[in-house]
N, CA, C and O atoms as a MOPAC input file, in Angstrom:
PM7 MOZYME 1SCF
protein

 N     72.12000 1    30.44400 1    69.21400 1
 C     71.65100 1    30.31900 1    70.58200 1
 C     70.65100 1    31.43200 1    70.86800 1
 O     70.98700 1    32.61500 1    70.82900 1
 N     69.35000 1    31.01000 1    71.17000 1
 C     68.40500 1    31.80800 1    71.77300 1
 C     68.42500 1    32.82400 1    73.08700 1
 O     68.36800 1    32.29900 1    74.19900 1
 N     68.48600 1    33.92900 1    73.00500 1
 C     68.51900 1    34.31800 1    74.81300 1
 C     67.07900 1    34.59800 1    74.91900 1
 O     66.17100 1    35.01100 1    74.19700 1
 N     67.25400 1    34.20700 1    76.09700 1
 C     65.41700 1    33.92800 1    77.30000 1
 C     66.15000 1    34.64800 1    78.15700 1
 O     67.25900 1    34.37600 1    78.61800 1
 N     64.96400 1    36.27800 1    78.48500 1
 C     64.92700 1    36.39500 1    79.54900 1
 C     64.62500 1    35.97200 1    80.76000 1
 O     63.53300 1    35.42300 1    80.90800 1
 N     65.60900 1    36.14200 1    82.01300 1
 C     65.53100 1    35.67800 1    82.94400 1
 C     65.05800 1    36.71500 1    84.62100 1
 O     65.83400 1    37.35500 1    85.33000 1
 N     63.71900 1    36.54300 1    84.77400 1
 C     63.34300 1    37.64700 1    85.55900 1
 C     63.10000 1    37.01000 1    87.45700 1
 O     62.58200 1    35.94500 1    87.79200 1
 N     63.63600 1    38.01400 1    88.30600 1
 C     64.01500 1    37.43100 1    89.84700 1
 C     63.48200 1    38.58700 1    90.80800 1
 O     63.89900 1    39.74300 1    90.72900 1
 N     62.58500 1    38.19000 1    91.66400 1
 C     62.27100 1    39.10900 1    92.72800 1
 C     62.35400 1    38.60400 1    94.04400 1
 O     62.31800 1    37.37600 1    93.96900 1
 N     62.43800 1    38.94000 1    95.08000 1
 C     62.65200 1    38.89200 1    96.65200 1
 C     60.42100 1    38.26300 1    96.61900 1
 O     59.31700 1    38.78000 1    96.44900 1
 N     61.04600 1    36.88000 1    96.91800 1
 C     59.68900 1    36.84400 1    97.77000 1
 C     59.03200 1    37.63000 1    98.45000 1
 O     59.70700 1    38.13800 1    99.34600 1
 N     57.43900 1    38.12800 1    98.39000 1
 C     57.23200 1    39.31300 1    99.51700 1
 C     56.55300 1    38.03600 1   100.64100 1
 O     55.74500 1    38.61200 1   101.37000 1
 N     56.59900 1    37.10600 1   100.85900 1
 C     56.07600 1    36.05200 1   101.80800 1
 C     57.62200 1    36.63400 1   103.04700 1
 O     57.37500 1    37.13600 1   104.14400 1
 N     58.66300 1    36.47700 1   102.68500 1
 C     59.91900 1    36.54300 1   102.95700 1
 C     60.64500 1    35.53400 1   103.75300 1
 O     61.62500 1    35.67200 1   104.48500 1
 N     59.85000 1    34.33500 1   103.41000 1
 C     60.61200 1    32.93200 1   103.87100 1
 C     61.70200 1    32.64500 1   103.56500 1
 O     61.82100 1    32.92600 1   102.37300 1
 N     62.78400 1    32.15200 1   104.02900 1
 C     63.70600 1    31.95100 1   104.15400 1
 C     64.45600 1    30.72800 1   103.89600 1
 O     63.87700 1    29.76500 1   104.39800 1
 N     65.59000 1    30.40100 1   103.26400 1
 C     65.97900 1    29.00300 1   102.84800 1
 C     66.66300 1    28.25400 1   104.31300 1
 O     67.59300 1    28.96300 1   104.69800 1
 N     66.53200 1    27.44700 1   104.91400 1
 C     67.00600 1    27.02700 1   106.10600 1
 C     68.09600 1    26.47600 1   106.38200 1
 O     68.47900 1    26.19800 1   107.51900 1
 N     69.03400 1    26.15500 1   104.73300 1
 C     70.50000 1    25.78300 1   105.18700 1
 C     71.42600 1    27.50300 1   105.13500 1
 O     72.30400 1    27.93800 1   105.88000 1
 N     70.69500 1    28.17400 1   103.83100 1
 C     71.73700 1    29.32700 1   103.27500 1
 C     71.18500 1    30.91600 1   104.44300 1
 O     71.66400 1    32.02700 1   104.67300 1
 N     70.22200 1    30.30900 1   104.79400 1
 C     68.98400 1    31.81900 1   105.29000 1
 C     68.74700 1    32.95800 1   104.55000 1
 O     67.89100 1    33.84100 1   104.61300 1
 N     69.84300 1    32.71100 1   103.72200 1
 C     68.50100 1    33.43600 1   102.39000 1
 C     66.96300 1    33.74900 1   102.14900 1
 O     66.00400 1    33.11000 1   102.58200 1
 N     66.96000 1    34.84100 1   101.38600 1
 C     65.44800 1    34.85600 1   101.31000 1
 C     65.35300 1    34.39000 1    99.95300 1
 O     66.05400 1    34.72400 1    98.99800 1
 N     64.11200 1    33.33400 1   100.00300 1
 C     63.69800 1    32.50700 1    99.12800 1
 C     63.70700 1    33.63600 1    97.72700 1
 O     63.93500 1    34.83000 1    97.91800 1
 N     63.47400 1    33.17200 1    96.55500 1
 C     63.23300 1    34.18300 1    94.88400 1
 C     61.81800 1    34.01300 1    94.30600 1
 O     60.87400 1    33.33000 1    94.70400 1
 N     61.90600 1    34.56700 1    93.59500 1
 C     60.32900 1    33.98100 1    92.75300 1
 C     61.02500 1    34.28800 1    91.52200 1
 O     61.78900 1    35.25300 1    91.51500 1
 N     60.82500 1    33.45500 1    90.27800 1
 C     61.54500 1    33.50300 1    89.10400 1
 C     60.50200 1    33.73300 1    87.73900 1
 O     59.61100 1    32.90700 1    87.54300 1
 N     60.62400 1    34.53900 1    87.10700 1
 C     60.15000 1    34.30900 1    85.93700 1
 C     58.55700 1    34.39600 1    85.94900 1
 O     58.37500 1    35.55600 1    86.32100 1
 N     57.63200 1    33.97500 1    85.80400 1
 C     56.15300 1    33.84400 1    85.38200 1
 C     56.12100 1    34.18100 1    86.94700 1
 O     56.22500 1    35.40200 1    87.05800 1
 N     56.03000 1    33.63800 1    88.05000 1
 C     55.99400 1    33.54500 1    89.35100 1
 C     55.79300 1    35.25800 1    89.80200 1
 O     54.81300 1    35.86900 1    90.22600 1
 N     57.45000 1    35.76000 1    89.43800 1
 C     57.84800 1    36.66300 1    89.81200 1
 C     56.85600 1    38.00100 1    89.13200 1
 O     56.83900 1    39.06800 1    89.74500 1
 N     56.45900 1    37.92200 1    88.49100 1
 C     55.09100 1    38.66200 1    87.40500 1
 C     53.94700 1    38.89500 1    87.99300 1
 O     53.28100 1    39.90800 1    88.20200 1
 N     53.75700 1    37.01300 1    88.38400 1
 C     52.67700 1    36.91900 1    89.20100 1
 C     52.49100 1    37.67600 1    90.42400 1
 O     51.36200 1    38.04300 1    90.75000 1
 N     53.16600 1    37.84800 1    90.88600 1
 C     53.51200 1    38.55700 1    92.73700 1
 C     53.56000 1    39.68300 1    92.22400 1
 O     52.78200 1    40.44100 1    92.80400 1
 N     54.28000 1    40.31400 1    91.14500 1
 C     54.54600 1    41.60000 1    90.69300 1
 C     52.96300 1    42.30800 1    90.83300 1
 O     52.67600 1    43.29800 1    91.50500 1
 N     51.76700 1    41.22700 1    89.72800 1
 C     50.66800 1    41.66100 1    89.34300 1
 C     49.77100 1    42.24900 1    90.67700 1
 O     49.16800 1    43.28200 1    90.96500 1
 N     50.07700 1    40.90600 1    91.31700 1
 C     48.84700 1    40.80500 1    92.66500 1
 C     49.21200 1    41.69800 1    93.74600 1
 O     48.40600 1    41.76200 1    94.67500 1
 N     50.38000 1    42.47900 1    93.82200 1
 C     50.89000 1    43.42000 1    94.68500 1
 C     50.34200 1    44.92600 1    93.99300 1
 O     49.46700 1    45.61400 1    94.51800 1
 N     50.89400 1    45.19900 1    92.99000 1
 C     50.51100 1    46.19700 1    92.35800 1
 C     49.01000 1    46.80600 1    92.37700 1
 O     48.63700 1    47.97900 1    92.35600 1
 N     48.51100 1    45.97300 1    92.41000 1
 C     46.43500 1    45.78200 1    92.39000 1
 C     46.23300 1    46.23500 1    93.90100 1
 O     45.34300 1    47.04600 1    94.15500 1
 N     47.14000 1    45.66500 1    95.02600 1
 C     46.36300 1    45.29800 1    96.01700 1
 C     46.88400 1    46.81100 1    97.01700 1
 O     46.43600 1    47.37900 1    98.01300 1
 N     48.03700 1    47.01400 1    96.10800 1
 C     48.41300 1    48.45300 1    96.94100 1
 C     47.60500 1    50.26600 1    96.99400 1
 O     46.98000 1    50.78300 1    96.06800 1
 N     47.84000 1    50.77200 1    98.10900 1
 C     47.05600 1    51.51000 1    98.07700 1
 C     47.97800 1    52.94500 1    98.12800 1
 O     48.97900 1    53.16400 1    98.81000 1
 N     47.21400 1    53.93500 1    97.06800 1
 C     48.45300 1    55.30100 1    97.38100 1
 C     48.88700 1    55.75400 1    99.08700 1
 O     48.48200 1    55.91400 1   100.23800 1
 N     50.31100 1    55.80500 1    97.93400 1
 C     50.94600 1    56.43200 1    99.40200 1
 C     51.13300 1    55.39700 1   100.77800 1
 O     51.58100 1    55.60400 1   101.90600 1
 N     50.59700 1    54.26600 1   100.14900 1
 C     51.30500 1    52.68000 1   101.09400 1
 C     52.45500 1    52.15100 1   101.13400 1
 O     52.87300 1    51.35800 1   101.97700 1
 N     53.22700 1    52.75700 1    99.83600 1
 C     54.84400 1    52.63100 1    99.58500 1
 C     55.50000 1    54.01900 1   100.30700 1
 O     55.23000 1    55.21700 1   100.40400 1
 N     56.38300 1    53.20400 1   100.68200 1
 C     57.17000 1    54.67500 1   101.61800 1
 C     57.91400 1    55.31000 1   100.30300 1
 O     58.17400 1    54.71100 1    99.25900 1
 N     58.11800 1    56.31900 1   100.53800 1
 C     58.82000 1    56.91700 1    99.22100 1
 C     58.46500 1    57.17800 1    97.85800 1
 O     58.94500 1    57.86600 1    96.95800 1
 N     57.43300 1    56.38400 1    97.98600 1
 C     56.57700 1    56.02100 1    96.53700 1
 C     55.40500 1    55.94200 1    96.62900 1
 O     54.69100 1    54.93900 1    96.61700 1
 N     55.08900 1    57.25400 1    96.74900 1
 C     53.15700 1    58.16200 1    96.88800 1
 C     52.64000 1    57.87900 1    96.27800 1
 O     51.63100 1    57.24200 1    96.58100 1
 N     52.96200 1    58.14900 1    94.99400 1
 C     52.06500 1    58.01200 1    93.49700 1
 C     51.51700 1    56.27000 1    92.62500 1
 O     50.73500 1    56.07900 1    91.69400 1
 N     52.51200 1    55.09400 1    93.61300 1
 C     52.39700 1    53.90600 1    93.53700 1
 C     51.46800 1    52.93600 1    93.92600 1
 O     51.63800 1    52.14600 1    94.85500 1
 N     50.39300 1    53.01100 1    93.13600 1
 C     48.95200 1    52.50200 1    93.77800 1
 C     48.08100 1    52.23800 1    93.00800 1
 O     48.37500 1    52.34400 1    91.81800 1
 N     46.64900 1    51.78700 1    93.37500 1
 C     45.77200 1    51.68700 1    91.98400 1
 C     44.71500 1    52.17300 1    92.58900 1
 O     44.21300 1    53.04200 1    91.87600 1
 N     44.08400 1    52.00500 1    93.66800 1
 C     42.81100 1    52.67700 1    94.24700 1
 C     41.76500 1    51.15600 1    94.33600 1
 O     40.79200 1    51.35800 1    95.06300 1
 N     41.79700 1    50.03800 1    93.87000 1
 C     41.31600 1    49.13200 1    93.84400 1
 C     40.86000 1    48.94500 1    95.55800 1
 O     39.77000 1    48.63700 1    96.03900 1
 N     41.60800 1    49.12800 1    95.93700 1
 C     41.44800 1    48.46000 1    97.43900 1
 C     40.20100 1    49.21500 1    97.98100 1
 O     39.20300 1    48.55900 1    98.27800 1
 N     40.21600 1    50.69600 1    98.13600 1
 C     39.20200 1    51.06500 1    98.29600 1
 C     37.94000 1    51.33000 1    97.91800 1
 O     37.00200 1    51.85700 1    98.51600 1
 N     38.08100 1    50.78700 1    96.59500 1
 C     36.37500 1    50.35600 1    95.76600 1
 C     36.21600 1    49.06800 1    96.30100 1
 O     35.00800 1    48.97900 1    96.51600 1
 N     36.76500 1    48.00700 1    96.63900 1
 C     36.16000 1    46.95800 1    97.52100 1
 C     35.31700 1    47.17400 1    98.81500 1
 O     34.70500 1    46.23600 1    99.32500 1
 N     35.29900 1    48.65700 1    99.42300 1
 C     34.20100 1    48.96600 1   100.26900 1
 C     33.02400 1    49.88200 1    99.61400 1
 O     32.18200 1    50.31800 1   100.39800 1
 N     32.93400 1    50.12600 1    98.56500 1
 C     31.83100 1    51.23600 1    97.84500 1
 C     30.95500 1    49.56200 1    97.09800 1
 O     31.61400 1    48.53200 1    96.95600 1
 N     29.51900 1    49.64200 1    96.74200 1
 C     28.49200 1    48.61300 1    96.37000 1
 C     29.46400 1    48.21500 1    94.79300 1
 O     30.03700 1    49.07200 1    94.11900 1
 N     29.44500 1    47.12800 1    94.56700 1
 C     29.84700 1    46.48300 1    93.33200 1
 C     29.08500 1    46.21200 1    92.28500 1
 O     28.40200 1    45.22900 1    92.57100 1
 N     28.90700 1    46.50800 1    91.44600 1
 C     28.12400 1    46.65100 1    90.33700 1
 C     28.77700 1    46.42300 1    88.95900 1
 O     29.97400 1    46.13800 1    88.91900 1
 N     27.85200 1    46.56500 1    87.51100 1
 C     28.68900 1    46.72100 1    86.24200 1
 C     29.38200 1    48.18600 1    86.16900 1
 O     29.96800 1    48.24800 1    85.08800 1
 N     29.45300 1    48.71600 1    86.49100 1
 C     29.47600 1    50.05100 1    86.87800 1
 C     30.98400 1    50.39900 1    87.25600 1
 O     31.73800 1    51.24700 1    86.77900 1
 N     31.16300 1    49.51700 1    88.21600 1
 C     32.13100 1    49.67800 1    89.41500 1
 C     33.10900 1    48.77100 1    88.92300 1
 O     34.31800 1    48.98000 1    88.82100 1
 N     32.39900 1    47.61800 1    88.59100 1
 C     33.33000 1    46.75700 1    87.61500 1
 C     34.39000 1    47.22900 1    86.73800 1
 O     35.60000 1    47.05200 1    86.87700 1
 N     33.40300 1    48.22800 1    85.26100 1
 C     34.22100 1    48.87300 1    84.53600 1
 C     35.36200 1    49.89100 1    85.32300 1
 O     36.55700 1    49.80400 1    85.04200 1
 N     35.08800 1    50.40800 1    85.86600 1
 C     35.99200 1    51.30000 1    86.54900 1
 C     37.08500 1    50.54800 1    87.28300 1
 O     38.08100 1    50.92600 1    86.66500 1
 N     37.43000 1    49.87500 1    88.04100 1
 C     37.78600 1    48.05400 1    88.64700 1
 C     38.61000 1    47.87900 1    87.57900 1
 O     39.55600 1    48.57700 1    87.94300 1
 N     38.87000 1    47.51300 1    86.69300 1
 C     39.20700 1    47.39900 1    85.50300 1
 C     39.84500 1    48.29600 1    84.69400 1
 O     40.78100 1    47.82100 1    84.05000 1
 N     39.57900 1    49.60300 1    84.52200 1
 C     40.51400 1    50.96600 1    84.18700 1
 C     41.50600 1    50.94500 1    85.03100 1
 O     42.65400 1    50.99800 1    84.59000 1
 N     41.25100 1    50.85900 1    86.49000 1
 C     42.47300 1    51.01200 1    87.71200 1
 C     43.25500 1    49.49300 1    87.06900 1
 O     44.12900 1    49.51000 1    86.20300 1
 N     42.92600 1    48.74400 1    87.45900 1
 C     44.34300 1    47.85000 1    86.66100 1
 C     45.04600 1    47.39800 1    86.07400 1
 O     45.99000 1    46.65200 1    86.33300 1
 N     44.44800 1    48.02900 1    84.69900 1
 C     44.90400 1    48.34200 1    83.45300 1
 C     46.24400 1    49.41900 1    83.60600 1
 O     47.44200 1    49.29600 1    83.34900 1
 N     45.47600 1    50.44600 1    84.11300 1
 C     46.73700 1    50.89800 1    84.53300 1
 C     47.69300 1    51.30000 1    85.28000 1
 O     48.72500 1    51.92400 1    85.03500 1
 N     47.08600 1    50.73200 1    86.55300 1
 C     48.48000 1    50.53700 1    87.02800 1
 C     49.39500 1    49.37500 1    86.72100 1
 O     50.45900 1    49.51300 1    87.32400 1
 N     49.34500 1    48.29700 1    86.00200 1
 C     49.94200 1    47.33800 1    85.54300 1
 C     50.61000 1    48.01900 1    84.10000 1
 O     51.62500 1    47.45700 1    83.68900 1
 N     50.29400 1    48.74400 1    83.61600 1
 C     50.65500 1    49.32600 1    82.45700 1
 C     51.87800 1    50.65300 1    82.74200 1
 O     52.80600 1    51.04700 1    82.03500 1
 N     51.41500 1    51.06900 1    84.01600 1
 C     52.50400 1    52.58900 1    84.37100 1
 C     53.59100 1    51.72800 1    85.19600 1
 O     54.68600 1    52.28400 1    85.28300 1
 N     53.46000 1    50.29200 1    85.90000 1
 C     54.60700 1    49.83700 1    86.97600 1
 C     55.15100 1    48.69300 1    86.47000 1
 O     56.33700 1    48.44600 1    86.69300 1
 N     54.45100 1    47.93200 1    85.80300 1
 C     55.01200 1    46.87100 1    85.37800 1
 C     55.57800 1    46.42800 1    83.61500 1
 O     55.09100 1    45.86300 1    82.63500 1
 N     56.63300 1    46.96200 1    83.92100 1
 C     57.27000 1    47.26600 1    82.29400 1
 C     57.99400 1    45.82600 1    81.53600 1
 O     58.67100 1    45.89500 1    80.51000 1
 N     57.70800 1    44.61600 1    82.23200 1
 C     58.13400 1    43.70400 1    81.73400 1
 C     57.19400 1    42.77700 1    81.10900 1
 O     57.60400 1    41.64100 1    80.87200 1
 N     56.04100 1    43.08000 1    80.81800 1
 C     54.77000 1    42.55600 1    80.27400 1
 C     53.74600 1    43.65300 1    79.66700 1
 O     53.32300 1    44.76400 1    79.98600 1
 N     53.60200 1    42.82700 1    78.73200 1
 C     52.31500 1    43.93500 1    77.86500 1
 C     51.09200 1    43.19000 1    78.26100 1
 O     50.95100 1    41.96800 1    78.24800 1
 N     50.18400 1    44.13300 1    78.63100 1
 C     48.84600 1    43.71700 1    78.82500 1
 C     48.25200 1    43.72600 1    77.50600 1
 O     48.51900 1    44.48200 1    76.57200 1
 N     47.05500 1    42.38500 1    77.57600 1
 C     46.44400 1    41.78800 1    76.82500 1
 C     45.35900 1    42.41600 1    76.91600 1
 O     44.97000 1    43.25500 1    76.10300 1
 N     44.71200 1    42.01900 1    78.03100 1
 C     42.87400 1    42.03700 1    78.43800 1
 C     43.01500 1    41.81500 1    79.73400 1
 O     43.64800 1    40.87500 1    80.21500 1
 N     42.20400 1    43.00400 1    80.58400 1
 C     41.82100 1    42.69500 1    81.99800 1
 C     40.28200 1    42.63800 1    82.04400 1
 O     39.42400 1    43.35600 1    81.53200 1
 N     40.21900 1    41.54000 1    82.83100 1
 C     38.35400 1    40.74500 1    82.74400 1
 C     38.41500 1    41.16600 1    84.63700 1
 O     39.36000 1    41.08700 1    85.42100 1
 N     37.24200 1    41.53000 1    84.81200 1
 C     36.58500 1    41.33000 1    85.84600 1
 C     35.49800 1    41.12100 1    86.15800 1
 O     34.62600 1    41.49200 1    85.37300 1
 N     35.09900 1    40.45800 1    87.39800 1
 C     34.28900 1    39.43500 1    87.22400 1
 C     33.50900 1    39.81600 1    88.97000 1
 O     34.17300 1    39.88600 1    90.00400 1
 N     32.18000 1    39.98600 1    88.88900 1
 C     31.98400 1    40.29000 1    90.18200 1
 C     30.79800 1    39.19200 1    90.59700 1
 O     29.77400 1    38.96500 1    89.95300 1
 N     31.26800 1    38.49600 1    92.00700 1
 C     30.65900 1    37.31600 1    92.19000 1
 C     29.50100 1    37.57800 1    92.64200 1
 O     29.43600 1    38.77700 1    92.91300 1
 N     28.57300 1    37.04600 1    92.85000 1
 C     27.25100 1    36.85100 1    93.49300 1
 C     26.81300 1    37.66900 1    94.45200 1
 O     26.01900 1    38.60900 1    94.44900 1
 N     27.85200 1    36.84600 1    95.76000 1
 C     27.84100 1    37.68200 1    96.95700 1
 C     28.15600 1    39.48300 1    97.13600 1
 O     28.05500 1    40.15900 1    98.15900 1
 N     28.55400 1    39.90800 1    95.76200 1
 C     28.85800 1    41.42400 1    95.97100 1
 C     30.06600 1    41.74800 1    96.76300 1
 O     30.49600 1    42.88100 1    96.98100 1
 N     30.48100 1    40.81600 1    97.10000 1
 C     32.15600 1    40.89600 1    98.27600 1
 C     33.32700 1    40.59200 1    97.91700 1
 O     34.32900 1    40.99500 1    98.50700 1
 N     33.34500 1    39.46100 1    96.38500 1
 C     34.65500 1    38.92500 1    96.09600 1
 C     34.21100 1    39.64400 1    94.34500 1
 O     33.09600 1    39.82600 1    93.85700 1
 N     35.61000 1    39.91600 1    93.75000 1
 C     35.47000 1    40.19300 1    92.44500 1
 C     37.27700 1    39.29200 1    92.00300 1
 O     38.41900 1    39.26800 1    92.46100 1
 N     36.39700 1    38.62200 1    90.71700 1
 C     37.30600 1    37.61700 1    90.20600 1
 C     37.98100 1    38.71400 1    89.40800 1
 O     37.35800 1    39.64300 1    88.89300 1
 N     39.91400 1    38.47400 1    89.30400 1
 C     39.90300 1    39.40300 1    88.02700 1
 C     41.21200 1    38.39600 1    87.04500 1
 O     41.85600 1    37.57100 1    87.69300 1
 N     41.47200 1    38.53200 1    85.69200 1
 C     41.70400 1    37.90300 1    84.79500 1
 C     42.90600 1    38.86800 1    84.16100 1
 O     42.65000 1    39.87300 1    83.49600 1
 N     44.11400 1    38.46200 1    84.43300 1
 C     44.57300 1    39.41300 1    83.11200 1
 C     45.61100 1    38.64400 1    82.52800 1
 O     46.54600 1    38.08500 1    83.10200 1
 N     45.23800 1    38.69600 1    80.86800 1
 C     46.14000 1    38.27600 1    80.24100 1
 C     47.20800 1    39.12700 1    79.70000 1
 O     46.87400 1    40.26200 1    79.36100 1
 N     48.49300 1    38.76000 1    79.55400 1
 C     49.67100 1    39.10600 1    78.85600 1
 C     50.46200 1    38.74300 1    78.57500 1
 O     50.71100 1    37.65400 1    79.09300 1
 N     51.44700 1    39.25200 1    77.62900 1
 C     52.74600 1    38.59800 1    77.35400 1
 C     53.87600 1    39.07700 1    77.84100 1
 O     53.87900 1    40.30700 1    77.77500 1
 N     54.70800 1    38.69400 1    78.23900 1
 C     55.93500 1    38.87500 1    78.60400 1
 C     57.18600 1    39.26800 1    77.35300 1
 O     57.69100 1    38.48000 1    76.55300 1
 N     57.43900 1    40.63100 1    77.49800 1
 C     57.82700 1    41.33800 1    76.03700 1
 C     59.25000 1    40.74900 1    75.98300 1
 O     60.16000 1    40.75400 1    76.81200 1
 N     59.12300 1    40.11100 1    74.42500 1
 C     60.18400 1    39.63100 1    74.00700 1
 C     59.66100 1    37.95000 1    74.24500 1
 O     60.52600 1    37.10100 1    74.45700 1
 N     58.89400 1    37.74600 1    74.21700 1
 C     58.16800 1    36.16000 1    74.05300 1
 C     56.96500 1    36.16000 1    73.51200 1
 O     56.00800 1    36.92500 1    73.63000 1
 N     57.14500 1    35.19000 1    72.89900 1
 C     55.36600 1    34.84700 1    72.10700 1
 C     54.09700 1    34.40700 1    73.07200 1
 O     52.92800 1    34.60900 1    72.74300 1
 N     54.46600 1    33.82500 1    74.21800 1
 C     53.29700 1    32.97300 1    74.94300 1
 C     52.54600 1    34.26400 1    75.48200 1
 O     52.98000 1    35.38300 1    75.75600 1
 N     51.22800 1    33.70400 1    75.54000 1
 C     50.24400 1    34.65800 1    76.29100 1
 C     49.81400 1    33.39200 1    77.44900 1
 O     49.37100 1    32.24500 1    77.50700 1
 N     50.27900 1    34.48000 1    78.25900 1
 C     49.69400 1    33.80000 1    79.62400 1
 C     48.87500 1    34.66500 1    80.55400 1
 O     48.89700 1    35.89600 1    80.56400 1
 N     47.90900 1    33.62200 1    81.59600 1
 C     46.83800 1    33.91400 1    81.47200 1
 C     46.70400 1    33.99400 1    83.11000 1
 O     47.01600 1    32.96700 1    83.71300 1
 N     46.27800 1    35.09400 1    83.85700 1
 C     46.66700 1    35.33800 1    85.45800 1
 C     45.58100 1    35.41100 1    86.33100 1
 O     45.14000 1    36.53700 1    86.10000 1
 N     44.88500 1    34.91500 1    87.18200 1
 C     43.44500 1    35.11500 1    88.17800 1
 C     43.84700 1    35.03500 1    88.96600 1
 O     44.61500 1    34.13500 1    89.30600 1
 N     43.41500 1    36.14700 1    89.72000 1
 C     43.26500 1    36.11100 1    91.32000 1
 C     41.53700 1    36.41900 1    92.29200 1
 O     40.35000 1    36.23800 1    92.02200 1
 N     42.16100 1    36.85100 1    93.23700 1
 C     40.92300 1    36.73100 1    93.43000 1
 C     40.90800 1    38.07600 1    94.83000 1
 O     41.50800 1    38.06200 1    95.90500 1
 N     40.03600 1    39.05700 1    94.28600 1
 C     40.32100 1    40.47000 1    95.60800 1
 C     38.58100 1    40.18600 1    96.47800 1
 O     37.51300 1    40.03600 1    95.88500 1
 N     38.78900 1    40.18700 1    97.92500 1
 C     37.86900 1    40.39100 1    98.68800 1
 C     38.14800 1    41.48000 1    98.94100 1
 O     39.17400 1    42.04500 1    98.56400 1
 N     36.93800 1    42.14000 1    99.88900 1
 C     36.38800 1    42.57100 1   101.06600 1
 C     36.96900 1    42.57500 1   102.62700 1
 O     36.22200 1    42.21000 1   103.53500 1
 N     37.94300 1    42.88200 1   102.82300 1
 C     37.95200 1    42.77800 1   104.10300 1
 C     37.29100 1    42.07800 1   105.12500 1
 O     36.44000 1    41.67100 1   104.33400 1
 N     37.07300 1    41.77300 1   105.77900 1
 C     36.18900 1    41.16400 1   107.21300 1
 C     36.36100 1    42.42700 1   107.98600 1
 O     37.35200 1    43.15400 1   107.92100 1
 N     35.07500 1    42.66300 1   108.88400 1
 C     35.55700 1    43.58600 1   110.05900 1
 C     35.69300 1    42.45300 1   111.29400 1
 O     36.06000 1    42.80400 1   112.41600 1

């Protein structure tokens, strides 16, 4: 018999199941996923208790976007996905800066340690609106 890890986080949406009122889960690939796109999007010292938990990404979305800025874009989520998220090995982080100079596509592949599949993650970070 094979064991598969089995990985569970608290929705951060924090919807609720409407017979149990529970808060809904995110399971497995899902739960990675939310893991990834939180981690990126947080900014130091935005976690209470946890100063050092951040990537700086957020605030290069207001400095000009370039290849430049890109590469650097790309160091930040390398590692902070590498110092917080210990249940996946990073592959390759791609970033991708669109046209408009406001949205940057980003790509990261990895595996989930202790499995063979490489799977493959995009999101997508704007700019704020004022």
């Amino acid at each position: 018999m094979e064991y598969i890890r089995s990985y569970k986080d608290l929705n951060i949406d924090f919807r609720n199941n409407p017979i149990t009122k529970d808060i809904y889960a995110v399971k497995n690939e899902s739960a990675i996923t939310q893991s990834l796109k939180n981690l990126v999007q947080t900014r130091f010292g935005e976690r209470l208790m946890q100063p050092t938990i951040g990537s700086g990404v957020y605030d290069m979305l207001f400095e000009p976007l370039d290849i430049f800025s890109g590469l650097e874009l790309q160091t930040k989520i390398k590692t902070v996905i590498n110092n917080y998220e210990k249940r996946i090995e990073v592959l390759d982080v791609e970033v991708a800066i669109v046209e408009d100079g406001d949205t940057v596509v980003v790509n990261v592949r990895y595996r989930i340690i202790g499995e063979p599949t490489i799977i493959s993650n995009q999101f997508i970070l704007e700019r704020p609106s004022s």
